[in-house]
VOMI-876600 format. One line per 4 residues: number of its first residue (from 1); for each residue x, y, z of C-alpha. Coordinates in steps of 0.5 Angstrom, whole numbers, plus 2048, in hexadecimal, padded with zeros to 3 digits. Layout:
<recs>
NUM) X,Y,Z ~ ...
</recs>
This chain:
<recs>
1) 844,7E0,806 ~ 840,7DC,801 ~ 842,7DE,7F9 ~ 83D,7E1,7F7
5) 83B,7E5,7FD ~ 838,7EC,7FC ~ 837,7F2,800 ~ 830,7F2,800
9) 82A,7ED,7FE ~ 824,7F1,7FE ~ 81E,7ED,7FD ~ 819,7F0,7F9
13) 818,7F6,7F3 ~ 812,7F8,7F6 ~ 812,800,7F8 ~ 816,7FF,7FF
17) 81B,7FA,7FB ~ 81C,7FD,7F5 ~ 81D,804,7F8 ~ 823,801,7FD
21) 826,7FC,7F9 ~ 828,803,7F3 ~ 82A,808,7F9 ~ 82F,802,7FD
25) 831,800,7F4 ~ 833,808,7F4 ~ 836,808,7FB ~ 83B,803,7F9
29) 838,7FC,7FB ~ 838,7F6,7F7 ~ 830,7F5,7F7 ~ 82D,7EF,7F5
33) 825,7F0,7F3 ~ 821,7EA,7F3 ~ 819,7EA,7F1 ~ 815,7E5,7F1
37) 811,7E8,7E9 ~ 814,7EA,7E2 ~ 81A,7EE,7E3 ~ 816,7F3,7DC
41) 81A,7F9,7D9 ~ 815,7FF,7DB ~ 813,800,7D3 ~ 811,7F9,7D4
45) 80B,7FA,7D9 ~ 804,7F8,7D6 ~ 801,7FF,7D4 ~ 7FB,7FE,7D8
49) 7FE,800,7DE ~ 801,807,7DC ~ 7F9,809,7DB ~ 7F8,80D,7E0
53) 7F2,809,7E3 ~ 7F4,802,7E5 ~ 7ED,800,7E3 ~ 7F0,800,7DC
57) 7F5,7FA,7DE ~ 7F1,7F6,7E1 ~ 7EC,7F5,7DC ~ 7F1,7F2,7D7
61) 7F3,7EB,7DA ~ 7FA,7EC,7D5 ~ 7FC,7F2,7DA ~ 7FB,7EE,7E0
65) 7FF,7E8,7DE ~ 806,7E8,7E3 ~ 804,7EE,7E6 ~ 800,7EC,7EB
69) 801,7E6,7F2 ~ 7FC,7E0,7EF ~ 7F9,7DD,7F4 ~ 7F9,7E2,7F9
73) 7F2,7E3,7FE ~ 7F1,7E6,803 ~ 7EA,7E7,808 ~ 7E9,7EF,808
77) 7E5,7EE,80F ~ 7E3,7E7,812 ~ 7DC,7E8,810 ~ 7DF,7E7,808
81) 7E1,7E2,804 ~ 7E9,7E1,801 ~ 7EA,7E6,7FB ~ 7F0,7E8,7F7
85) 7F6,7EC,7FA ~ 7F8,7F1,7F6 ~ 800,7F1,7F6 ~ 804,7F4,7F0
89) 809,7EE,7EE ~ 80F,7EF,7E9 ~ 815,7F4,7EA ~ 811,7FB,7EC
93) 80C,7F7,7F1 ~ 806,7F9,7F3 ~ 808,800,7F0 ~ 807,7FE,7E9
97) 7FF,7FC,7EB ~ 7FE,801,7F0 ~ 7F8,807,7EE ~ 7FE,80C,7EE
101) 7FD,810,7F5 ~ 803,813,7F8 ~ 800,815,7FE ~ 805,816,804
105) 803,814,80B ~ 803,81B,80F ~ 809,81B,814 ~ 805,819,81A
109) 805,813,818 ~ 80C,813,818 ~ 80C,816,81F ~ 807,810,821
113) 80C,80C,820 ~ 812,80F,822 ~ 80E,810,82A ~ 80D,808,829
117) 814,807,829 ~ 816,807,822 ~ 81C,80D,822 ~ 81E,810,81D
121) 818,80F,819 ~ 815,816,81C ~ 811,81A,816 ~ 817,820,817
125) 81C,81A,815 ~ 818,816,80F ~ 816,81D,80C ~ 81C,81D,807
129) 81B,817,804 ~ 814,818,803 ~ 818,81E,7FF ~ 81D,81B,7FD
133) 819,815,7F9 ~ 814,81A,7F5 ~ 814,820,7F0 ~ 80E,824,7F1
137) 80C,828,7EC ~ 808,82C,7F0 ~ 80A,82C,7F6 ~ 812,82A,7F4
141) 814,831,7F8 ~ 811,831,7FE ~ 816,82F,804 ~ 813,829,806
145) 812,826,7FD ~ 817,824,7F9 ~ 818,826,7F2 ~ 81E,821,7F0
149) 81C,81A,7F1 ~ 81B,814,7EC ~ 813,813,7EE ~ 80F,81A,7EB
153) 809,81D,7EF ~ 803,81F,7EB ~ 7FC,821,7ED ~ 7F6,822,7E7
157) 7F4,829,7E6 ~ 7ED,82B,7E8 ~ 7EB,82B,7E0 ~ 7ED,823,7E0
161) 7E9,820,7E5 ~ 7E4,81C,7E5 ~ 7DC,81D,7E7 ~ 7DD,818,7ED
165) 7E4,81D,7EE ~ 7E0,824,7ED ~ 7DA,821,7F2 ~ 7DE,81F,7F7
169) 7E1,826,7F8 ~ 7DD,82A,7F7 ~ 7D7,826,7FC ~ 7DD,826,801
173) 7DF,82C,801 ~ 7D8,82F,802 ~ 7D7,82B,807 ~ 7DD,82E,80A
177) 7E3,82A,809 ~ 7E9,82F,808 ~ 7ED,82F,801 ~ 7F4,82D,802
181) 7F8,82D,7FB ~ 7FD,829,7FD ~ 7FB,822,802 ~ 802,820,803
185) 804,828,806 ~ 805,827,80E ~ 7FE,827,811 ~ 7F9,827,80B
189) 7F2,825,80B ~ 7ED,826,808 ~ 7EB,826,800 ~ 7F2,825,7FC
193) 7F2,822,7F5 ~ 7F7,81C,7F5 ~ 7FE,81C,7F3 ~ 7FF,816,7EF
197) 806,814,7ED ~ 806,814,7E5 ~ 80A,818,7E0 ~ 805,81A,7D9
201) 7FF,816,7DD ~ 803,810,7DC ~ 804,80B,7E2 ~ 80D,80C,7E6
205) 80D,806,7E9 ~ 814,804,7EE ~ 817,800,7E7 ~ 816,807,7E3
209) 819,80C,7E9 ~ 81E,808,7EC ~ 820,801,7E9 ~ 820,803,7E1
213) 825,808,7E1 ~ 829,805,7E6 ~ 82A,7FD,7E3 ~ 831,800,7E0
217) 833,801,7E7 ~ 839,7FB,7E7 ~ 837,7FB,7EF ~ 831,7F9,7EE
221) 82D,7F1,7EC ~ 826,7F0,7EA ~ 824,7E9,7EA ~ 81C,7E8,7E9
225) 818,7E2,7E8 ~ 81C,7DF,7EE ~ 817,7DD,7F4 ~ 81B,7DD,7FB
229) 81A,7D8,800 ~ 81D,7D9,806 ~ 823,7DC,809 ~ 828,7D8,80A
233) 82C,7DA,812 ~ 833,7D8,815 ~ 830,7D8,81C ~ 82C,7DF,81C
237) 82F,7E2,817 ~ 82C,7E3,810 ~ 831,7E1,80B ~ 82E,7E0,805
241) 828,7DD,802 ~ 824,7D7,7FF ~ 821,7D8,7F8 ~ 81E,7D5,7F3
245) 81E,7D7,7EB ~ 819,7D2,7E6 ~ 81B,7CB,7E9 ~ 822,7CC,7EC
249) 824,7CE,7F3 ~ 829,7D3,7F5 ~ 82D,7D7,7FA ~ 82F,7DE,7FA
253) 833,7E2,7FF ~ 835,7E8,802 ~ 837,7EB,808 ~ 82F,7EE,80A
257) 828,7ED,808 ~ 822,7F2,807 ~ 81C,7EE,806 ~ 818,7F3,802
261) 812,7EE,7FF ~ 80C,7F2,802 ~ 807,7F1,806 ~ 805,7EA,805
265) 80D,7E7,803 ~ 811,7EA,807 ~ 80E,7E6,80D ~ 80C,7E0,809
269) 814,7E0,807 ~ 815,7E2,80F ~ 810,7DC,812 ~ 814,7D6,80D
273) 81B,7D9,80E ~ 819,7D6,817 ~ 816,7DF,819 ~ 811,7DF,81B
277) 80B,7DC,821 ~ 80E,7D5,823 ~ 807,7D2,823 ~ 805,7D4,81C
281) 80D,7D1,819 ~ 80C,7CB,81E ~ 806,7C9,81A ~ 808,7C9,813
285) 810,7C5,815 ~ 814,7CC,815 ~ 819,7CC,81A ~ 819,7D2,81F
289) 81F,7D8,81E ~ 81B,7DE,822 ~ 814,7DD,825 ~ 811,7E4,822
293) 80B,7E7,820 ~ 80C,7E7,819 ~ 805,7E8,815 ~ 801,7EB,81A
297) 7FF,7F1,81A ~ 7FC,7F2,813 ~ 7F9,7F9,812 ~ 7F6,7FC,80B
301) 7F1,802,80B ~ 7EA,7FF,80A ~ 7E5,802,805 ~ 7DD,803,804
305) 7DB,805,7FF ~ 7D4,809,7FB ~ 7D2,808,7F4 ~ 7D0,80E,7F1
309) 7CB,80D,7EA ~ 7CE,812,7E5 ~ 7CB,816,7E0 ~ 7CD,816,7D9
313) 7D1,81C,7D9 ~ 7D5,81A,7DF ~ 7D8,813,7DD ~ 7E0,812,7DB
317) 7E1,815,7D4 ~ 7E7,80F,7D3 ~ 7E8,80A,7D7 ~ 7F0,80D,7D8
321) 7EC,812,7DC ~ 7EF,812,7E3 ~ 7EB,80E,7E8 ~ 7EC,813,7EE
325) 7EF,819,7EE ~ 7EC,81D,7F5 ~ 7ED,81B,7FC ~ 7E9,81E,803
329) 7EE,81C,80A ~ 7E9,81E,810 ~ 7E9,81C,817 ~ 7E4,818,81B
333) 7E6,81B,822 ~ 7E5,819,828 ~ 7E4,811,829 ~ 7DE,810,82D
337) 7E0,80D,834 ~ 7E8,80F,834 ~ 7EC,815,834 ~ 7EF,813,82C
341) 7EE,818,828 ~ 7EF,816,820 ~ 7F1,81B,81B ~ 7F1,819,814
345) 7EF,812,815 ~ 7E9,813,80F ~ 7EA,815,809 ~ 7E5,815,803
349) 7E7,813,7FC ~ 7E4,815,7F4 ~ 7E3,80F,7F0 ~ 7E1,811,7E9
353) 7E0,80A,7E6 ~ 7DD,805,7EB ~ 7DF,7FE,7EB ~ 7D7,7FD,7EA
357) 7D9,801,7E4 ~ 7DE,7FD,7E1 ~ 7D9,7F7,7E2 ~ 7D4,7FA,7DE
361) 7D8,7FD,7D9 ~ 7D4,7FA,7D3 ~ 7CE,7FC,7D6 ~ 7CF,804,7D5
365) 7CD,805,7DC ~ 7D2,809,7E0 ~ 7D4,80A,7E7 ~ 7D9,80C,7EC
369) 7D9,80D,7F3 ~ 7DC,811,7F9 ~ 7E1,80D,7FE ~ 7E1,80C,805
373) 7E8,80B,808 ~ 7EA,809,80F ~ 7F1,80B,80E ~ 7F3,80A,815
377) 7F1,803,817 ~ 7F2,800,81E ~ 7F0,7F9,81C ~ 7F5,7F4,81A
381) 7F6,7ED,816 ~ 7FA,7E8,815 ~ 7FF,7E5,80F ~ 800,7DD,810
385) 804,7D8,80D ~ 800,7D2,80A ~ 805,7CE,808 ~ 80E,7CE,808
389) 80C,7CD,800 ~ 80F,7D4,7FD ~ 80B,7D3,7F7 ~ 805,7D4,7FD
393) 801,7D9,7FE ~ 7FF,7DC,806 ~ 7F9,7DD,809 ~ 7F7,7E4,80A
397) 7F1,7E6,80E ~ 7F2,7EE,80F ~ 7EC,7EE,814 ~ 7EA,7F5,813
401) 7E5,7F8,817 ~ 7E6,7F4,81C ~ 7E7,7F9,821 ~ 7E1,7FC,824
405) 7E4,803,823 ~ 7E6,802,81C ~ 7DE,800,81A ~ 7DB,807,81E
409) 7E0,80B,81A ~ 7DD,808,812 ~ 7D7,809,814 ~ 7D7,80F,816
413) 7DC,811,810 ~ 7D7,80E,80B ~ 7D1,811,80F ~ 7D5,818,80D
417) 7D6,816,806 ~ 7CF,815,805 ~ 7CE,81C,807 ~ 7D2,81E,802
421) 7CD,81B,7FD ~ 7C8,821,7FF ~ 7CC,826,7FC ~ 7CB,829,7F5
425) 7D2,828,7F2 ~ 7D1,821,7F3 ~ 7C9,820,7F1 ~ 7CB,824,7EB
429) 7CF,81D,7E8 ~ 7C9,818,7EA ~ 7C5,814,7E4 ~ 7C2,810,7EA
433) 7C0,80E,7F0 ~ 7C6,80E,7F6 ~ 7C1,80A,7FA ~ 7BF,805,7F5
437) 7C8,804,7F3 ~ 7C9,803,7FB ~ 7C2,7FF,7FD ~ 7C5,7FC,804
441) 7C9,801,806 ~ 7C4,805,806 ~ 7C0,800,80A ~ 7C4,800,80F
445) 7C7,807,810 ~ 7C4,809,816 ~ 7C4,802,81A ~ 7CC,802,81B
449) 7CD,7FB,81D ~ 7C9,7F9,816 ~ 7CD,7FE,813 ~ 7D3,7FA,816
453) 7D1,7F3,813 ~ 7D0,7F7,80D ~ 7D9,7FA,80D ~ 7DA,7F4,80F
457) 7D7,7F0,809 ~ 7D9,7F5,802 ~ 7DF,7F9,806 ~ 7E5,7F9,802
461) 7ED,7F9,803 ~ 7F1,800,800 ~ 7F7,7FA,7FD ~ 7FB,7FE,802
465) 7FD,7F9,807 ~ 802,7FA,80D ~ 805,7F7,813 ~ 807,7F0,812
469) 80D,7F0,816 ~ 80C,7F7,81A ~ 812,7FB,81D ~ 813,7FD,823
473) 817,7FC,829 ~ 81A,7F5,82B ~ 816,7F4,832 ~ 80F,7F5,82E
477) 80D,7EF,82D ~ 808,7F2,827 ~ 80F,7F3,822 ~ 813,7EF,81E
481) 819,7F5,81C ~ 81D,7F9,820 ~ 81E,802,81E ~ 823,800,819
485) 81E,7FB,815 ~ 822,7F5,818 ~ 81F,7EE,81A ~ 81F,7ED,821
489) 824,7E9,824 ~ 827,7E8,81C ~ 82D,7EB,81A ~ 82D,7EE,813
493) 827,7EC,810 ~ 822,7F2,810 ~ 81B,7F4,80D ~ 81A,7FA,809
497) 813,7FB,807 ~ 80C,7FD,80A ~ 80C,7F6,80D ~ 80F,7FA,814
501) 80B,7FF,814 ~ 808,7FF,81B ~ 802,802,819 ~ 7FD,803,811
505) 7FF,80B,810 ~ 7FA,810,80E ~ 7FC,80F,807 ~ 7FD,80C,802
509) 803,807,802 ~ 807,808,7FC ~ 80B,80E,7FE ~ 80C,80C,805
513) 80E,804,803 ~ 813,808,7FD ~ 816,80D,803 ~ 818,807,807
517) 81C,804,801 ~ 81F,80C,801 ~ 820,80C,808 ~ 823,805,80A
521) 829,806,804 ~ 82B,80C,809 ~ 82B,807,810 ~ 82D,800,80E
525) 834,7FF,80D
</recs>
């Protein structure tokens, strides 16, 4: 037993950590909580990012100092060039940058899962900690809501959406969409206003609802500005871990680790700590613990979008107006050619301020669009270790769209969104051209493997990346953690984040990345 041992070391403050690392703090258990960003005092959050539209945030440079990973790229598809990874950094992760959506995946998701060979992840059995982590103001009463959690759940009144809002919903349900008043209700599709997790239309990230006021707990420890650089093993078992804080380096230990650093980070910490495929760790000099699929299997829900010109009286009043407040799940059906049946895989989304909009903003022109989202994807990508530097950023190839299935789906979801431009709700916010706004994806709307090249080339990613270290059982050859979160092979060290979830939900992430946290508080001891 080393001195200065604890119960607990989570690695992380991010939805999942911060989450985990208070409820094990409120069992009883010495947690120390270690983030690579600044370790701020809630009052102390830039106030661009309590607006209720992130576009805000990121127009003003100041805001997004030390809240984002620099130098983090990622290809969205193989036919794009590297662009910028958006992840939150700094205690609250991506929650503090995130647009402030708090959709639940439906319980079929879940349900999937548990057939896969994940037990106890079950819809019936993650159900409460959906409850338990929220306080819905509307729907708080409801058996399967919640109304006394720390993370608060709103949805924008009707009379304040945006135009893009109103036109998307109105254009949908005339073509014959149903209304569902509540998208996180089992079974809801259909047009739904968006829940957000905000209190007085200003942003509740995990630092607010969980970590602020649990900071007094003697049981818990929150190290910030502490980059780790691997797990340190007697034998396979984790005892502890190798950090670096400015130019020291330092070990601290506990009885168990739980790797919560996200999509990206827990498997780059993972792949240098000797986890992950042996090739990948040979190449770089790292000496092989488990030969695992770390880093393989990334998903995110890809996203087409159309451009849609707006007249003078349909723009955004401030520039705190809300981005987004309307949302439309629906079903592709049948795949062609197999007996898959997709439920929900699509959805559609009112983006009052386009990023076209932004561009232009000193030019009075005003735009806004309709989103398509894939948001069940078969295709996968990769996260993979470039360096044992852990000042190094990874190479990150989501490969979206790679799958044939993928690519038939969008197009036909886009195609059922330029629809939607034909109806009256929508013609009405118009002060130009669809057409003229979306010139080559009009040219190729009708040619599917043109329209394929086109996704393939503007498609962009929804920030909300799964999958890296997917869970499952032992003997499939695809996962890296076991029902329990546990490293295959590696006693006590666990993952506890949406890096082992097997699959992108049918949602949003935030939510589900927070249930995780909940749910876990509960099964390790």
């Amino acid at each position: 037993m080393k001195e200065d041992n604890w119960d607990i070391i989570v690695i992380g403050a991010g939805s999942a950590g911060a989450a985990f690392a208070v409820r094990s703090a409120e069992e009883g258990k010495r947690v120390l909580l270690i983030e690579a960003g600044h370790d701020y005092r809630s009052a102390e959050m830039h106030e661009a990012w309590r607006s209720p539209n992130p576009a805000v945030a990121i127009m003003e440079p100041d805001a997004i100092e030390g809240m984002m990973w620099t130098g983090l790229n990622a290809t969205r598809t193989d036919s794009q060039p590297e662009a910028m990874y958006w992840r939150g950094k700094g205690v609250g992760g991506s929650s503090s940058v995130n647009g402030q959506i708090a959709i639940r995946p439906p319980l079929e998701d879940f349900d999937e899962w548990s057939r896969s060979g994940c037990e106890g992840w079950s819809g019936a059995e993650v159900l409460p900690y959906f409850s338990k982590l929220e306080n819905d103001e509307d729907f708080g009463a409801y058996e399967f809501h919640g109304d006394s959690g720390p993370t608060p759940i709103y949805r924008a009144p009707r009379n304040r959406w945006g135009a893009v809002d109103t036109a998307l919903a109105d254009s949908a349900l005339a073509a014959g969409h149903p209304w569902a008043a509540d998208v996180n209700a089992p079974q809801a599709t259909g047009v739904s206003p968006y829940p957000i997790n905000s209190h007085d239309s200003r942003r509740v990230s995990v630092n607010d609802a969980y970590l602020e006021g649990a900071r007094g707990l003697p049981t818990l420890t929150i190290l910030g500005e502490a980059t780790v650089d691997r797990i340190l093993f007697e034998n396979s078992r984790a005892v502890g871990v190798s950090l670096l804080t400015g130019e020291n380096s330092e070990t601290r230990y506990a009885d168990t680790v739980v790797l919560s650093a996200g999509v990206i980070h827990s498997p780059t910490i993972l792949l240098r700590s000797g986890i992950g495929p042996h090739h990948q760790l040979e190449s770089l000099g790292i000496d092989v613990l488990a030969d695992l699929p770390v880093g393989q299997g990334l998903q995110d829900h890809a996203m087409a979008s159309i451009t849609l010109p707006l007249n003078d009286s349909s723009g955004i009043s401030s520039p705190d107006d809300r981005h987004t407040n309307v949302c439309v799940r629906w079903s592709s059906g049948p795949e062609e050619g197999t007996e898959i049946v997709r439920y929900n895989d699509l959805m559609f989304v009112s983006m009052n301020q386009s990023v076209i909009s932004m561009a232009t903003a000193n030019t009075g022109a005003e735009y806004g669009a309709f989103g398509v989202w894939l948001n069940q994807a078969d295709s996968r990508g990769t996260v993979t270790l470039t360096s044992a530097d852990p000042h190094a950023q990874p190479a990150v190839a989501e490969r979206m769209l790679s799958e044939t299935g993928d690519r038939a789906r969008l197009r036909a979801g886009i195609r059922a969104a330029v629809k939607l431009l034909e109806q009256d709700a929508t013609q009405a916010i118009l002060g130009g051209s669809v057409k003229d706004c979306n010139e080559e994806l009009f040219s190729v709307l009708d040619d599917d493997d043109a329209l394929d090249a086109h996704l393939l080339t503007t498609v962009a990613d929804a920030q909300h990346g799964t999958s890296t270290c997917r869970m499952g059982r032992a003997d499939d050859p695809t996962t890296v953690v076991d029902s329990d979160c546990r490293v295959h092979g590696i006693e006590n060290l666990y993952i506890v984040d949406a890096s082992i979830f097997p699959s992108v939900p049918r949602a949003n992430t935030n939510l589900a990345s927070i249930m995780v946290g909940e749910l876990m508080a509960d099964r390790i001891d």
